[in-house]
C-alpha positions as a Markdown table, in Angstrom:
| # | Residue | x | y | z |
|---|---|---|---|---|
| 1 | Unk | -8.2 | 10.5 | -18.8 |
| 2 | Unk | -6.9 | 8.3 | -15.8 |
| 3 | Unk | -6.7 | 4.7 | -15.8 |
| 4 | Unk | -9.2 | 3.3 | -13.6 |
| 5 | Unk | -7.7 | 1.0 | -10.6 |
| 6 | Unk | -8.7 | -2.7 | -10.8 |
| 7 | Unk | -9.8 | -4.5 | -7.8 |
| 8 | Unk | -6.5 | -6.4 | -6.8 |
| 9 | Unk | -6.8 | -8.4 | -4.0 |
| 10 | Unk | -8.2 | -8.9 | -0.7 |
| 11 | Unk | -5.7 | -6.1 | 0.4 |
| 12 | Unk | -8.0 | -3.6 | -0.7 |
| 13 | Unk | -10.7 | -4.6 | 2.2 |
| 14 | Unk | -8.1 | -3.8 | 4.4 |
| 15 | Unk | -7.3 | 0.1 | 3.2 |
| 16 | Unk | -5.1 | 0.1 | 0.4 |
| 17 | Unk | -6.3 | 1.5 | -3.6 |
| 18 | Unk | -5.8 | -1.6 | -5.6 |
| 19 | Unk | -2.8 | 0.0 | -7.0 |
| 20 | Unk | -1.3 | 0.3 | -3.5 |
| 21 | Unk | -2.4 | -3.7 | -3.3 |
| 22 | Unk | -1.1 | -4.5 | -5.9 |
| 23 | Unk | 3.0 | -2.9 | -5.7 |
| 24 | Unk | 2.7 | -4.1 | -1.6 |
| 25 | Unk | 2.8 | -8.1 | -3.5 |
| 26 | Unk | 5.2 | -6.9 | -6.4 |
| 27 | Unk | 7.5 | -5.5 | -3.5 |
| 28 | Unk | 7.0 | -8.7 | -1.4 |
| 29 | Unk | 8.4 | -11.3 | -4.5 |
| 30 | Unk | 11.7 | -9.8 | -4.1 |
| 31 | Unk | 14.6 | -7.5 | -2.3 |
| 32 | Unk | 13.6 | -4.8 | -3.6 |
| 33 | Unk | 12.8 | -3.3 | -6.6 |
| 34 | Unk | 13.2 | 0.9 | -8.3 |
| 35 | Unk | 9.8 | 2.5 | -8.7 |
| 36 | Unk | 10.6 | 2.0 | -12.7 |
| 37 | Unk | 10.7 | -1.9 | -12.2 |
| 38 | Unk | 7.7 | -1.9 | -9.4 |
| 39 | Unk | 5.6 | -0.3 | -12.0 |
| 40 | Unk | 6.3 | -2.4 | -14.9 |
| 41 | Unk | 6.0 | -6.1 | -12.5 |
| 42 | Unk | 2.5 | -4.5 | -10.8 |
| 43 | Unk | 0.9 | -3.2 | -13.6 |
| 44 | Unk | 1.1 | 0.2 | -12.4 |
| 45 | Unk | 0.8 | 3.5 | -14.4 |
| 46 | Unk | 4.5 | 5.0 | -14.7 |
| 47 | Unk | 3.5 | 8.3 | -14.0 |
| 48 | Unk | 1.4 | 7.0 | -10.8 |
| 49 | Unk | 4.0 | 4.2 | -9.2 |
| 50 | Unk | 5.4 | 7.0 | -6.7 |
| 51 | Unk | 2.1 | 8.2 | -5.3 |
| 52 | Unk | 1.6 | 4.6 | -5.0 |
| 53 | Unk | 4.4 | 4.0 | -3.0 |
| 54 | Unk | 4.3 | 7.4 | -1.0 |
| 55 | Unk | 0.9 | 5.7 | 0.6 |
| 56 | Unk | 2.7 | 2.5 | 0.9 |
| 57 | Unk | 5.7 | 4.5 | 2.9 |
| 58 | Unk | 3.0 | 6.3 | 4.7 |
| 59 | Unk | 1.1 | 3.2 | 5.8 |
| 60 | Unk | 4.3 | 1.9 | 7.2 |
| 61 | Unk | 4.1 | -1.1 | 3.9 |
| 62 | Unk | 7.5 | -0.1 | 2.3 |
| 63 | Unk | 10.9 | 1.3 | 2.9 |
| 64 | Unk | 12.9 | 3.2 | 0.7 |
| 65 | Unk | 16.5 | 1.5 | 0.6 |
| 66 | Unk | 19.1 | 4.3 | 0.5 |
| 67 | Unk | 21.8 | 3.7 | -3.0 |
| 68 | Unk | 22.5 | 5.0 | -5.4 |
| 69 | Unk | 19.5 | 4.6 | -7.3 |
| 70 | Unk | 16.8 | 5.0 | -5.0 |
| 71 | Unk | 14.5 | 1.4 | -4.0 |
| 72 | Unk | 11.9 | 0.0 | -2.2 |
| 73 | Unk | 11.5 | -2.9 | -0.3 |
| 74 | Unk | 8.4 | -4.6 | 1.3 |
| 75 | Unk | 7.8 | -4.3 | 5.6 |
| 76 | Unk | 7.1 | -8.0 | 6.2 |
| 77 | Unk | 3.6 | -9.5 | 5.2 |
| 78 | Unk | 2.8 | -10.2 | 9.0 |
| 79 | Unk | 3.7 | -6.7 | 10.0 |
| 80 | Unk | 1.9 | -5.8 | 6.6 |
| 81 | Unk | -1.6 | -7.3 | 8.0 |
| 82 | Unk | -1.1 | -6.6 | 11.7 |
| 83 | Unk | -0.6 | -2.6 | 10.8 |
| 84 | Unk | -3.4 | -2.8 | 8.3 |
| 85 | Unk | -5.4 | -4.4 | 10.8 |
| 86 | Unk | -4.7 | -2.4 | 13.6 |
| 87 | Unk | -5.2 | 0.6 | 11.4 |
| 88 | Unk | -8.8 | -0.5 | 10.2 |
| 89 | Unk | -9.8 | -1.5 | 13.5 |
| 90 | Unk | -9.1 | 2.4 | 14.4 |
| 91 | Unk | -11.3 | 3.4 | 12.1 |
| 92 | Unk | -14.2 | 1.5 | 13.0 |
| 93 | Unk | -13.7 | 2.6 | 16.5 |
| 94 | Unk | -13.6 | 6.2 | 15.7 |
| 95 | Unk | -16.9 | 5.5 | 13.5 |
| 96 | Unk | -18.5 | 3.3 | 16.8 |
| 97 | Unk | -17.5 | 6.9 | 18.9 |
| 98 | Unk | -19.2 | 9.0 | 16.4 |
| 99 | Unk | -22.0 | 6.7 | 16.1 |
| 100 | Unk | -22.4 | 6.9 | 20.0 |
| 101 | Unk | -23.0 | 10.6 | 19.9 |
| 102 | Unk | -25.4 | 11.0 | 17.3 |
| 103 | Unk | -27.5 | 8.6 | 19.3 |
């Protein structure tokens, strides 16, 4: 049975699961972290912590930080909000579009 996701923070309103919400502030408190230490500061399922952070990659959130052992680190939390943002407002214009022609 899956572990439902908790709401995590504001985050979420902006397009992210509250997983994805929730390892995007983990990553933020420090350099960077493995997907084995990101899952045990955010809370996150250990089998689930690298579909988390595949979205967060994908969203342009996170980095992977090329070593030997493979890390993340956090895009900055202004660059964060202005993609999430920018991202979101995309969508509502694509909705507005779609909107149009049905009417």
């Amino acid at each position: 049975m899956a572990t439902p996701e908790p709401r995590a923070s504001p985050l979420t309103d902006l397009g992210l699961t509250a997983y994805e919400a929730r390892a995007y502030l983990a990553l933020i408190t420090r350099d960077r972290y493995t997907a084995a230490e990101l899952a045990r500061q955010a809370g996150i399922p250990r089998q689930r912590v690298y579909d988390v952070l595949d979205g967060l990659v994908r969203r342009g959130l996170a980095a992977p930080v090329q070593g030997a052992v493979r890390r993340f680190t956090a895009t900055s939390p202004d660059a964060a909000v202005e993609l999430l943002v920018a991202t979101r407002r995309d969508e509502l214009n694509a909705l507005s579009r779609d909107a149009s022609v049905l009417a």
